[in-house]
C-alpha positions as CSV (number, residue, x, y, z in Angstrom):
1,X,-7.0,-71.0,-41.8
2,X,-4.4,-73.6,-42.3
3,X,-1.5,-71.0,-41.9
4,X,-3.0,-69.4,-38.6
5,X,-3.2,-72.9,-37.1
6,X,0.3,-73.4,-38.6
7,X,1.3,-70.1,-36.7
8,X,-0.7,-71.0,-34.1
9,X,1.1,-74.5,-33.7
10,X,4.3,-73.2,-33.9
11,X,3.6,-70.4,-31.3
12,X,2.3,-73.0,-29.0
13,X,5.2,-75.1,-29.1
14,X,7.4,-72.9,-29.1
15,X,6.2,-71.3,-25.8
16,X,5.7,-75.1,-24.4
17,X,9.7,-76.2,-25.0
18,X,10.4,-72.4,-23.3
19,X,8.0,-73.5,-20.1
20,X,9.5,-77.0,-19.9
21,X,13.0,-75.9,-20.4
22,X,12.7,-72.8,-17.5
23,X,10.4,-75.7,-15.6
24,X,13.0,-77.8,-15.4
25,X,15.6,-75.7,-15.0
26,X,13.6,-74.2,-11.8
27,X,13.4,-77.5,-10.5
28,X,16.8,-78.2,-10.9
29,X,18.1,-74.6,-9.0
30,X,15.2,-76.0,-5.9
31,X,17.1,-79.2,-6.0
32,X,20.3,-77.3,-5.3
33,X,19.1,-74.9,-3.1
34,X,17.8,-77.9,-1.4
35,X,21.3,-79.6,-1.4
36,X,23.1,-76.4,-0.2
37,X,20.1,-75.8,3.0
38,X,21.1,-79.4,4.0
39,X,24.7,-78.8,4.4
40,X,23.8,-75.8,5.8
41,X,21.7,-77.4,8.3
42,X,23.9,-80.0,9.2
43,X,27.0,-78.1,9.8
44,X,24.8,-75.8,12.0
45,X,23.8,-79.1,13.8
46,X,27.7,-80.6,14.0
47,X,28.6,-76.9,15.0
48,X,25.9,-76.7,18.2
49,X,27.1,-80.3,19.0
50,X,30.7,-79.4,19.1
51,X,30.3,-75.9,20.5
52,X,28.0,-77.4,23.5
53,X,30.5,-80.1,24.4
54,X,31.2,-80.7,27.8
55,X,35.1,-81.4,26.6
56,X,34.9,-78.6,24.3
57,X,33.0,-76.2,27.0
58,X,36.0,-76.9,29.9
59,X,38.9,-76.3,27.1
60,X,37.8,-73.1,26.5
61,X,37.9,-71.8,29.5
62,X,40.6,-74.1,31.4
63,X,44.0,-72.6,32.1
64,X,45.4,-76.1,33.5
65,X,48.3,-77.4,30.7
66,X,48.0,-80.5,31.7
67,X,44.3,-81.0,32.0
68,X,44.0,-79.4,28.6
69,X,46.5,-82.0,27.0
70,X,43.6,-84.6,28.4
71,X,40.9,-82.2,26.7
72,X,43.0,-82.0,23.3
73,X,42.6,-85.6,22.6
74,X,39.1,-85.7,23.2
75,X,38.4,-82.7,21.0
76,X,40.1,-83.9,18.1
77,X,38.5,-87.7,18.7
78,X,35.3,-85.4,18.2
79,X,37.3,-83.4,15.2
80,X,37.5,-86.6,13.5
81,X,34.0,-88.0,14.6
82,X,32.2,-85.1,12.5
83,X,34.3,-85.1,9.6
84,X,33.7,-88.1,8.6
85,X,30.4,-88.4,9.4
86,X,29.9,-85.0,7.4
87,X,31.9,-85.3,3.8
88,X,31.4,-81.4,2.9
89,X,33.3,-80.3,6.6
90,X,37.0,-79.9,5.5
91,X,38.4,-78.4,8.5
92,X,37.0,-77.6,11.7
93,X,39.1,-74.6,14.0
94,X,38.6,-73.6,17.7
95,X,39.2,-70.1,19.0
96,X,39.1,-69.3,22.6
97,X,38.8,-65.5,24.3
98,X,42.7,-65.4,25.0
99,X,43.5,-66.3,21.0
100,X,44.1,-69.8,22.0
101,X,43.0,-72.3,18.8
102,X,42.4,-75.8,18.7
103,X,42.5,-77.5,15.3
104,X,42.8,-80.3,13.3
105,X,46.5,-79.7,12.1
106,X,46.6,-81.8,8.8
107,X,43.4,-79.4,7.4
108,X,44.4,-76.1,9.0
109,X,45.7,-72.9,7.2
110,X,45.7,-70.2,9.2
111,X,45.7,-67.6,6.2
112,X,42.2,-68.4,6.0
113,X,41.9,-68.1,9.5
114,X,43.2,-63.9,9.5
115,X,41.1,-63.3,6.1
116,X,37.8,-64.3,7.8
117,X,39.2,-62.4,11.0
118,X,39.5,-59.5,9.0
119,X,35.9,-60.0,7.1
120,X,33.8,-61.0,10.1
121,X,35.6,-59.7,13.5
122,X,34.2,-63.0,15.2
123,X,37.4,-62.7,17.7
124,X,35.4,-59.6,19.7
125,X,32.8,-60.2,22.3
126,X,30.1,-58.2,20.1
127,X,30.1,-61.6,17.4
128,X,26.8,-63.3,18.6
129,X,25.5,-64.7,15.7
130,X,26.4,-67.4,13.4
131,X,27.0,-66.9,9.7
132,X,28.0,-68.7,6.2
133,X,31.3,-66.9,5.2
134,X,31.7,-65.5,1.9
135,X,34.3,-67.9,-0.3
136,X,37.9,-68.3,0.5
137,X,41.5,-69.4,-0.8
138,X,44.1,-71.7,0.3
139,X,46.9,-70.4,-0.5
140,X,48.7,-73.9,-0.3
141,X,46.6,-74.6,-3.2
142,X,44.0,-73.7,-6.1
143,X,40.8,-74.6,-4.1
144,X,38.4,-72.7,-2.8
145,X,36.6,-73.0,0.6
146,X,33.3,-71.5,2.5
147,X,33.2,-71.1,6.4
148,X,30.4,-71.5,9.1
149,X,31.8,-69.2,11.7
150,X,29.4,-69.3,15.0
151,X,30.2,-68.5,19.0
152,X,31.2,-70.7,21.3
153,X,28.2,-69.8,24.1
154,X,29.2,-70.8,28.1
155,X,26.4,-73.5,29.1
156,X,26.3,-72.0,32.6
157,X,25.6,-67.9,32.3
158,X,25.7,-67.5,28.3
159,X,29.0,-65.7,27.7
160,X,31.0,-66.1,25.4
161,X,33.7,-68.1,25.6
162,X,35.0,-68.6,21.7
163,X,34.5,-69.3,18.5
164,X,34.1,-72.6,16.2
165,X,35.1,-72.5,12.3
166,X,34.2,-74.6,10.2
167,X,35.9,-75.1,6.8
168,X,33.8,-76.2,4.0
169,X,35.1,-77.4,0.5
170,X,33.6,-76.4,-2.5
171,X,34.3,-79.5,-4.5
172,X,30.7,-81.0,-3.8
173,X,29.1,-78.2,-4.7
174,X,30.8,-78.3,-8.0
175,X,29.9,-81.6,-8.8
176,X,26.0,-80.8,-8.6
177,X,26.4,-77.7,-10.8
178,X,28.9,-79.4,-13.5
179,X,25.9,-82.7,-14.0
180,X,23.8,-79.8,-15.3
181,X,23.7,-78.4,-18.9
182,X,20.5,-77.4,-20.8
183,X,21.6,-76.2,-23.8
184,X,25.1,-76.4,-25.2
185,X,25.6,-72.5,-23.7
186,X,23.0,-72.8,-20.9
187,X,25.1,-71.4,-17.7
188,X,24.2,-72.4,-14.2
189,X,25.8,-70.9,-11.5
190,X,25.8,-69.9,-7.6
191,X,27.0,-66.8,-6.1
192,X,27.9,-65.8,-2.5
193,X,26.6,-63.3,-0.7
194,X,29.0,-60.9,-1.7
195,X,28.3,-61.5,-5.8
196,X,31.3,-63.9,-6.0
197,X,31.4,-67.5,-8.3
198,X,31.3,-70.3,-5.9
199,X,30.9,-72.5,-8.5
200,X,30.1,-72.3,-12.0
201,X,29.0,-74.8,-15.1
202,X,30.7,-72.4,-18.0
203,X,34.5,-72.1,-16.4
204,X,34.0,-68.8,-14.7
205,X,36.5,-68.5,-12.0
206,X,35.3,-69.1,-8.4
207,X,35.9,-65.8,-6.7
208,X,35.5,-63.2,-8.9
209,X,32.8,-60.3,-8.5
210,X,29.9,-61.5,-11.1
211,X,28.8,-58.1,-12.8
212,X,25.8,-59.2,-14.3
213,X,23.4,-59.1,-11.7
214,X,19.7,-60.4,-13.2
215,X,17.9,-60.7,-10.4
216,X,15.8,-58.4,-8.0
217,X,17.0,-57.4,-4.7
218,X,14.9,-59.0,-1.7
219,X,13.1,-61.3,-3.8
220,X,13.4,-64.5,-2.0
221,X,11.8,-66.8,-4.6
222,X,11.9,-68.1,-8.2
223,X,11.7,-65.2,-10.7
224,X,11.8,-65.1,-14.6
225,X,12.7,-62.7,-17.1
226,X,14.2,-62.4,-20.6
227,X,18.1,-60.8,-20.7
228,X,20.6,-60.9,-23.5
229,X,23.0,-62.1,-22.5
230,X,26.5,-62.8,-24.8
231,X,24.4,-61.3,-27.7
232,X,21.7,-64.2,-27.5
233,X,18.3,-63.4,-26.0
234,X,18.0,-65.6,-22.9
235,X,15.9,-66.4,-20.1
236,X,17.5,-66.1,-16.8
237,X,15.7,-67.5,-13.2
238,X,16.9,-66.9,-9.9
239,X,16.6,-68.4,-6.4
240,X,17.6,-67.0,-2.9
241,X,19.5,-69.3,-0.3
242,X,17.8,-68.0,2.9
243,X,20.4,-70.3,5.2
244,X,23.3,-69.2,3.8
245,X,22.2,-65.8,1.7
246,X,23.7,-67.2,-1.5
247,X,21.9,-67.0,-5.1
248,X,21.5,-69.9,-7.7
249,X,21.0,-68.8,-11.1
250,X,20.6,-70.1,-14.5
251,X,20.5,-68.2,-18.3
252,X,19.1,-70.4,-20.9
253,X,19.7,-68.6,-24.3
254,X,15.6,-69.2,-26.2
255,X,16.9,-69.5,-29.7
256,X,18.8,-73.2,-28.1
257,X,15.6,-74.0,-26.5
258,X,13.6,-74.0,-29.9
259,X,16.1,-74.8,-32.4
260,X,15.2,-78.8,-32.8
261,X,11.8,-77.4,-33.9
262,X,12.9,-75.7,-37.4
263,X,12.7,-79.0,-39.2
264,X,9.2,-79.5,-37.7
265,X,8.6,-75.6,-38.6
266,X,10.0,-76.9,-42.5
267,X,7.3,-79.7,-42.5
268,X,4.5,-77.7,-41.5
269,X,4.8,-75.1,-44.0
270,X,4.8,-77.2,-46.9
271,X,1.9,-79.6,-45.4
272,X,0.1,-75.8,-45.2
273,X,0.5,-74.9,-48.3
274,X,-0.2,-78.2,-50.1
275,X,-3.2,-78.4,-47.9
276,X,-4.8,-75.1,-49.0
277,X,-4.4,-76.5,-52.9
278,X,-6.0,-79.5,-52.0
279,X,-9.0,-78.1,-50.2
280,X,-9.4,-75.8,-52.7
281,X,-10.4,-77.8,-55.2
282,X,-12.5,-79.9,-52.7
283,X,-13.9,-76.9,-51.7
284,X,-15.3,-76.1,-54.9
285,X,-16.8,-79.5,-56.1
286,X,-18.2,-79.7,-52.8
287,X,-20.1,-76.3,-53.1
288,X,-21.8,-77.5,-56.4
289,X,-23.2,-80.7,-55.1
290,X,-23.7,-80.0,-51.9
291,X,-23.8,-76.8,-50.1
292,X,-26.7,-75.7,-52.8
293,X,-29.2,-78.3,-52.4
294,X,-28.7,-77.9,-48.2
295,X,-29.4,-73.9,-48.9
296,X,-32.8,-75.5,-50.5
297,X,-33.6,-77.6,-47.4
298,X,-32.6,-74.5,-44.9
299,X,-35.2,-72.4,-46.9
300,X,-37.5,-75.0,-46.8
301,X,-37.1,-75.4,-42.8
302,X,-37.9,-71.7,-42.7
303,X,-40.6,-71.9,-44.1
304,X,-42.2,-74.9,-41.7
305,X,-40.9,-72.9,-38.7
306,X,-43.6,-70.3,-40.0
307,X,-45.7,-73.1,-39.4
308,X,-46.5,-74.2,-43.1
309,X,-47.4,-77.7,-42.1
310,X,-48.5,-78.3,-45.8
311,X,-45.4,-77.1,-47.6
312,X,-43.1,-80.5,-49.0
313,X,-39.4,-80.8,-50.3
314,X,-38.6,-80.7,-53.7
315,X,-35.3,-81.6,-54.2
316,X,-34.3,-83.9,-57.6
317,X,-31.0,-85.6,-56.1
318,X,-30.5,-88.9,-55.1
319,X,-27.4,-88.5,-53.1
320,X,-27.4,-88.6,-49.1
321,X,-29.1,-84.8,-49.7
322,X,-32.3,-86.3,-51.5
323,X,-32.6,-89.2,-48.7
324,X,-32.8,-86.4,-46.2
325,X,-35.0,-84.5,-47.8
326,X,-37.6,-87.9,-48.4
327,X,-37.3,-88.5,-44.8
328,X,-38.1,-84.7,-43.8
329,X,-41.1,-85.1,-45.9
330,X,-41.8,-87.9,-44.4
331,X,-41.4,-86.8,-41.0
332,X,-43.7,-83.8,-42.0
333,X,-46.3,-86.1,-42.5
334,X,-46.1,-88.1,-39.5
335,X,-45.8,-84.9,-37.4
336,X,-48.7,-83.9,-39.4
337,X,-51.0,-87.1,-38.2
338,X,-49.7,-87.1,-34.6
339,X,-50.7,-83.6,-34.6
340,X,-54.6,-84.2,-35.1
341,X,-55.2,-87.1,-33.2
342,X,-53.1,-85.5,-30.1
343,X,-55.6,-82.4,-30.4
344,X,-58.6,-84.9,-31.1
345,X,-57.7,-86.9,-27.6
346,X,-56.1,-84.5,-25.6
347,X,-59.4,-83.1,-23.5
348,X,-60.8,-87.0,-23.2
349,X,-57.2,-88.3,-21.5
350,X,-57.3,-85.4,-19.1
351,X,-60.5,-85.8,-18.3
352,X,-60.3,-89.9,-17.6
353,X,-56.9,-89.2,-15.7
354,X,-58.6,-86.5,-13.4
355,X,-61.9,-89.0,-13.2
356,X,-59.3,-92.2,-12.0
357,X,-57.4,-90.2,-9.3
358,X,-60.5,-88.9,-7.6
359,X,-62.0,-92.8,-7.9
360,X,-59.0,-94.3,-6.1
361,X,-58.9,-91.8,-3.3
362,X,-63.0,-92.1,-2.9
363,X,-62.3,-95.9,-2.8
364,X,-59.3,-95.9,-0.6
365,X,-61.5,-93.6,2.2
366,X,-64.4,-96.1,1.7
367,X,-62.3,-99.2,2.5
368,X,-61.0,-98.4,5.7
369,X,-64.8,-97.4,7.5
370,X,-66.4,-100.2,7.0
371,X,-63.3,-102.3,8.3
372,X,-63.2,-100.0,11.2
373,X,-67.2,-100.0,12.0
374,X,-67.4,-103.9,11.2
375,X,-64.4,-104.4,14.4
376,X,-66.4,-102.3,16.4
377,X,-69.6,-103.0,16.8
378,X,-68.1,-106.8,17.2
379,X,-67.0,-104.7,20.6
380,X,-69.9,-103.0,21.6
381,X,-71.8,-106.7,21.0
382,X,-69.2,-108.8,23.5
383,X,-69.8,-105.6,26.1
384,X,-73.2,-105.3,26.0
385,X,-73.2,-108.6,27.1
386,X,-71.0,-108.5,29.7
387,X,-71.3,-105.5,31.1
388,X,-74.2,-103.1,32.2
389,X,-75.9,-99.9,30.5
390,X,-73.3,-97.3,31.6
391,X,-70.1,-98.9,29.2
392,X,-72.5,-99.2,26.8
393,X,-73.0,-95.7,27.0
394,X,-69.7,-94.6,27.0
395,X,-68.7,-96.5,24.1
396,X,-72.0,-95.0,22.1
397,X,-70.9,-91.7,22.9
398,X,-67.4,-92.1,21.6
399,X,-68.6,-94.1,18.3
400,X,-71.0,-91.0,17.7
401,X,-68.2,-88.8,18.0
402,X,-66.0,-90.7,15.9
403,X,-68.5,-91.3,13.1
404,X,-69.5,-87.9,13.1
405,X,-65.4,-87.0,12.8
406,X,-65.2,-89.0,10.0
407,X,-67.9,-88.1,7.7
408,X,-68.6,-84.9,8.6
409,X,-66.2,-81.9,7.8
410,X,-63.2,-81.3,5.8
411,X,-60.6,-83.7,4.2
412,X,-58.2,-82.1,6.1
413,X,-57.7,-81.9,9.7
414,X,-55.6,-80.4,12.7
415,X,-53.7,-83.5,14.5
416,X,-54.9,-82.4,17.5
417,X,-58.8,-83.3,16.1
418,X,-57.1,-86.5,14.8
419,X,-55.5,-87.3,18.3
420,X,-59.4,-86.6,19.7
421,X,-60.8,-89.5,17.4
422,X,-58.0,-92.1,18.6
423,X,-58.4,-91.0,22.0
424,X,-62.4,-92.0,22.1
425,X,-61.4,-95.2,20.0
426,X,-59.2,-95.8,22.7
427,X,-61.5,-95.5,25.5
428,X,-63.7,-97.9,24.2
429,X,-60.4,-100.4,24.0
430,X,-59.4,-99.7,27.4
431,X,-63.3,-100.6,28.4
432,X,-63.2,-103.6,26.4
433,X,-60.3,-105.2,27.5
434,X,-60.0,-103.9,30.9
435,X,-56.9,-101.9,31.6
436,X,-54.8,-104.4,29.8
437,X,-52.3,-102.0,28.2
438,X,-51.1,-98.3,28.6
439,X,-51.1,-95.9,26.9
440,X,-48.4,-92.9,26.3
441,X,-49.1,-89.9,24.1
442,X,-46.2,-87.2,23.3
443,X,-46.6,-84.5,20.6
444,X,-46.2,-80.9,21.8
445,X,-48.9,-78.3,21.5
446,X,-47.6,-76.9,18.1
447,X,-47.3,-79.8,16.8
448,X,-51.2,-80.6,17.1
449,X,-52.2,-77.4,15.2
450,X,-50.7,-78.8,12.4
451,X,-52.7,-80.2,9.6
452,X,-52.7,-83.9,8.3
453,X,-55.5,-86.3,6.0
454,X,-58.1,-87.7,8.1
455,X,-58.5,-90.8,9.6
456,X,-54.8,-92.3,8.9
457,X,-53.9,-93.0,12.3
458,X,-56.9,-94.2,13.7
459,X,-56.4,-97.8,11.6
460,X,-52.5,-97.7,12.6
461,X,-53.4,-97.6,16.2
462,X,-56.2,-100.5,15.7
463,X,-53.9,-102.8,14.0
464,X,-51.3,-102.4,17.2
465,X,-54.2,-103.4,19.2
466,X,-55.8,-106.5,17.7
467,X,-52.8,-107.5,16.0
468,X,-50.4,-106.6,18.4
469,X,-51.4,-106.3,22.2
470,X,-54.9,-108.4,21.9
471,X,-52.4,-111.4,21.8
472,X,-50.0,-110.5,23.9
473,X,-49.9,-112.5,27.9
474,X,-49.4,-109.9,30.8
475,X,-49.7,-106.0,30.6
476,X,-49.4,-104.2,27.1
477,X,-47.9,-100.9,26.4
478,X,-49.1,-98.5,23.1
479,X,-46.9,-95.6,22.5
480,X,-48.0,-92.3,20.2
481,X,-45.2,-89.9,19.7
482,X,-45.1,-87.2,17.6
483,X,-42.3,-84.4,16.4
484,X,-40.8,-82.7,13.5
485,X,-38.3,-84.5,11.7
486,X,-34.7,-83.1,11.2
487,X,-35.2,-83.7,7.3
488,X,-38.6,-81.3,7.1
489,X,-41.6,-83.3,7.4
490,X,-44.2,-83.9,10.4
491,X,-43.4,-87.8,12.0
492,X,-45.3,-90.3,14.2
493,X,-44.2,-93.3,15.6
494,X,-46.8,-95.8,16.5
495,X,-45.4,-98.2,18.6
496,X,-46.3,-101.2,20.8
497,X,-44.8,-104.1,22.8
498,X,-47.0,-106.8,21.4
499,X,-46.5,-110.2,19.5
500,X,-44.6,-109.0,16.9
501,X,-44.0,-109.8,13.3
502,X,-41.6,-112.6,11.6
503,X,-39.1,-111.7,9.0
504,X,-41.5,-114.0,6.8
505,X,-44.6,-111.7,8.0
506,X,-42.8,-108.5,7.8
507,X,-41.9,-109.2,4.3
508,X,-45.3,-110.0,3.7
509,X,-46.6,-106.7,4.9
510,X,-44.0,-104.6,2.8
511,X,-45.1,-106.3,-0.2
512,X,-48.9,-105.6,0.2
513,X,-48.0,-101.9,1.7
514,X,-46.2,-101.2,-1.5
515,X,-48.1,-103.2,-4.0
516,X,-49.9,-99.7,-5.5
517,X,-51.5,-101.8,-8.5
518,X,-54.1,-104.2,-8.8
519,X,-54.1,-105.3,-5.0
520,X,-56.6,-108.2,-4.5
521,X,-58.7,-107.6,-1.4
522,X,-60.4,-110.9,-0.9
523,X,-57.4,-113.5,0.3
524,X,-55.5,-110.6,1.9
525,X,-54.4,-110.0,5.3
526,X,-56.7,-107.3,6.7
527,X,-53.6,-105.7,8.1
528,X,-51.7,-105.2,5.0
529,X,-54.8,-104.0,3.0
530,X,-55.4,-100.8,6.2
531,X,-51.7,-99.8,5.7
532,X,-51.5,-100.0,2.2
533,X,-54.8,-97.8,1.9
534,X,-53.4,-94.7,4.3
535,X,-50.0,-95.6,2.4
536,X,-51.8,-95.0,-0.7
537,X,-53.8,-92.1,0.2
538,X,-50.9,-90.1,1.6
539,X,-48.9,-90.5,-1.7
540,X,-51.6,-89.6,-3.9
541,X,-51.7,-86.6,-1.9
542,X,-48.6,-85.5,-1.0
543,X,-46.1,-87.3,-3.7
544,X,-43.8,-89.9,-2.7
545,X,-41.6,-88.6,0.0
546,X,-44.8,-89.3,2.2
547,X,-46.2,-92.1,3.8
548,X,-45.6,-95.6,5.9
549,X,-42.7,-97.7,7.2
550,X,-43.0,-100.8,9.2
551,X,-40.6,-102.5,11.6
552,X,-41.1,-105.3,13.6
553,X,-39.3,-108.1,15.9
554,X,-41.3,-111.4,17.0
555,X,-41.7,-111.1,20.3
556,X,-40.6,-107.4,20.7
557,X,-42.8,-105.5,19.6
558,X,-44.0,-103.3,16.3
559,X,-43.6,-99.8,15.2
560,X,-45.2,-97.9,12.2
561,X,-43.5,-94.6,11.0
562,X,-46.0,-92.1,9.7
563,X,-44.0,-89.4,7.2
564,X,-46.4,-86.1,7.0
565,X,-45.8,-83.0,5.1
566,X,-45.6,-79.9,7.4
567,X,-48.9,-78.3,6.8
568,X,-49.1,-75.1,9.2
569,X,-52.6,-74.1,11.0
570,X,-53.0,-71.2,7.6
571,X,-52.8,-73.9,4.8
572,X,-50.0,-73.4,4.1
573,X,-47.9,-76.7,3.0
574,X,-44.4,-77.8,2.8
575,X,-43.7,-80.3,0.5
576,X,-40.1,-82.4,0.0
577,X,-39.1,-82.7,-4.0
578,X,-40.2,-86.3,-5.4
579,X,-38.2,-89.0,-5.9
């Protein structure tokens, strides 16, 4: 094991130097390319800004000596301007149609001038598109130069009326390439477009025809691959030049990428092999007091899994093994115990659990008719005394239908025959108080074969009356709409324009709403103690996405949000997940 990590390590490391070295070097070949596409772009720029001159535009084309003396000056004003606003422009040239040039005469060698005329042909009408020239020599001296040779367009119809050269020196290119060594034989260097040395890291001579050609034809990003190259295995990358249609390229030989990592290589070998002696011998004194008394306590576990409850460890040591094995016998016993009084009060606890839940929901139901009947028949007493037989009547009729709609039937309802119960209560509100408040009712005829709990919103609509609108000066307004909610569940708003709450009162309501334990009834606001029954009740049935919220603004108005699972006409419910 120690060796195959060794191998492993040394494999690893290995392969990360090589990916570090060929990142780096990658990096360094974009950062050139980048270099070399900025000159590139700006002498393109300087070039379309000389070539669209008005000055430059009239002298090729004027035939007037003297007015082209007056151009002359102006041109090489601009000659000057660009050079030295561009370091890499060494000389620029002007060529009209009738062979007529315009230079900077301290740069200009007209040798280059015929070997690019000879390359590129720019002189005939049919040279329309700019190019990077492959390298060239002054013969005056040992330097070699680059051109950007593009056509000298007319403004007015798009002929063409010349040519502009630039000259380009090599020397900055040279002094990015000759910052950059690897390895001690690493070679970085950047070819034209014709396979000649522009510049090179490793003293091959600018100009000559570079035989070893690595890279793939057309490939126009970074590629990898290993070569051997001057009898070392190297890895060679290569990068295109789309502006220009040169090639950067670097060979980084692998042995000089991994050669600081012998000594390490040394190390790890002998910390191997001393290793392996030493856990050797560890090995061995920890098989005899350890690994066999853990193969007694895995045969014993076997044995409990078969569920031999009974079965206890025997094991004579006294080392951290033995104070497992106590424990586990221990544990065994406690396990044991649990066991038989879990079996022995398991039915009893489900059957008081079952017994409590179906005592809070029967006391929750019974709280809020007697409230309801008590507020009532207060009404039909006050009527009855001011009014003849026939409200009387009316209001009898809809407390017989609304008693018979609350303990008659099923638990669960259709909205619509909950909507039937708050209109009659209503009725007998809009006799008692004569026509002080309207009332708006919106739900939509699907929405009212949908099923809910019954009697929720009766006390809801109750507590906007008395609490709400009864004490309210001038004409009241009682809103009831109903939808489906966005977020899947059935909503009503309750919602009048009565007194209103405080933030003091509010917060008192929230608390009593919410307060799910132990909630006194005696000493508590008889508002609270409604909403915190159908509060209750739709939890207990439905789970805690469901139920009540309350907002209110003194002197505004309240409104009570009722959350409802979606419970179609078949039975058929839709709960949200609990929180």
């Amino acid at each position: 094991m120690m060796i195959l990590i060794q191998s492993m390590f040394n494999v690893f490391f290995n392969s990360l130097t090589r990916d570090r070295a060929a990142k780096f070097a990658e990096n360094f070949m974009e950062q050139v390319a980048l270099n070399v596409d900025t000159i590139a772009r700006s002498v393109e720029r300087d070039s379309i800004t000389i070539s669209y001159n008005k000055y430059v535009q009239e002298l090729m084309v004027s035939d007037n000596i003297i007015r082209n003396t007056e151009l002359n000056d102006y041109v090489f004003d601009i000659f000057t301007l660009t050079r030295s606003s561009n370091q890499n422009i060494y000389s620029i040239v002007l060529l009209n149609n009738k062979d007529r040039q315009i230079s900077d005469s301290v740069h200009y060698n007209n040798d280059i001038l015929k070997t690019l005329g000879k390359i590129y042909n720019f002189r005939s009408d049919e040279f329309k598109k700019s190019v990077f020239s492959s390298i060239v020599r002054d013969s005056s001296d040992t330097f070699y130069y680059y051109s950007y040779i593009s056509p000298i367009l007319s403004s007015i119809d798009n002929s063409k009326i010349g040519s502009c050269i630039f000259l380009l020196d090599t020397r900055e290119l040279e002094k990015l390439v000759n910052r950059t060594e690897l390895t001690k034989n690493s070679l970085f260097l950047i070819l034209d477009s014709n396979n000649r040395v522009i510049v090179s890291n490793k003293g091959l001579k600018a100009g000559d025809i570079y035989e070893n050609v690595f890279w793939q034809e057309g490939v126009s990003r970074s590629a990898k691959d290993e070569i051997v190259y001057e009898g070392k295995k190297s890895l060679v990358q290569y990068k295109k030049i789309e502006s220009t249609g040169w090639k950067v390229i670097s060979v980084l030989p692998i042995s000089e990428l991994t050669s600081d990592m012998k000594p390490i290589v040394s190390l790890g070998i002998w910390l191997g092999v001393i290793m392996i002696i030493l856990l050797t011998a560890i090995g061995s004194l920890f098989m005899y007091n350890t690994t066999r008394p853990i193969m007694l306590i895995v045969r014993f576990l076997s044995r409990v899994g078969e569920r031999n409850l009974n079965y206890r460890l025997k094991i004579p040591s006294t080392n951290e093994v033995g104070i497992i094995a106590t424990h586990i016998n221990q544990m065994l016993d406690n396990v044991e115990e649990m066991t038989r009084n879990i079996v022995e009060n398991q039915s009893s606890l489900y059957e008081a659990e079952l017994s409590k839940k179906q005592a809070k929901l029967s006391a929750l139901q019974s709280q809020i008719n007697p409230h309801f009947l008590y507020n009532t028949l207060n009404c039909l007493s006050s009527i009855g005394l001011a009014y003849d037989i026939s409200e009387v009547v009316s209001i009898s009729s809809a407390m017989s239908r609304i008693f018979r709609y609350s303990i008659k039937g099923k638990d669960m309802v259709s909205i619509k025959d909950e909507m039937s119960c708050i209109k009659d209560y209503l009725l007998i509100m809009d006799i008692r108080y004569k026509g002080k408040f309207e009332i708006e009712i919106q739900m939509e005829e699907s929405f009212l074969e949908m099923k809910t709990l019954k009697m929720i919103l009766q006390p809801i609509v109750e507590n906007a009356i008395y609490h709400g609108l009864e004490m309210k000066n001038g004409k009241g307004h009682l809103s009831i709409h109903g939808f489906e909610s966005e977020h899947g569940y059935l909503q009503i708003d309750i919602e009048d324009n009565g007194v209103g709450m405080t933030d003091k009162q509010l917060s008192e309501l929230h608390k009593g709403i919410r307060d799910d334990e132990n909630m006194e009834l005696f000493g508590t606001d008889k508002q609270s103690i409604g909403l915190a029954n159908i509060n209750k009740r739709l939890k207990l049935q439905f789970g805690s996405p469901y139920g009540l919220d309350v907002v209110s603004e003194a002197g505004i108005g309240t409104k009570v949000t009722v959350r409802l699972p979606v419970i179609e006409p078949t039975g058929k419910i839709n709960l949200l997940p609990s929180h």
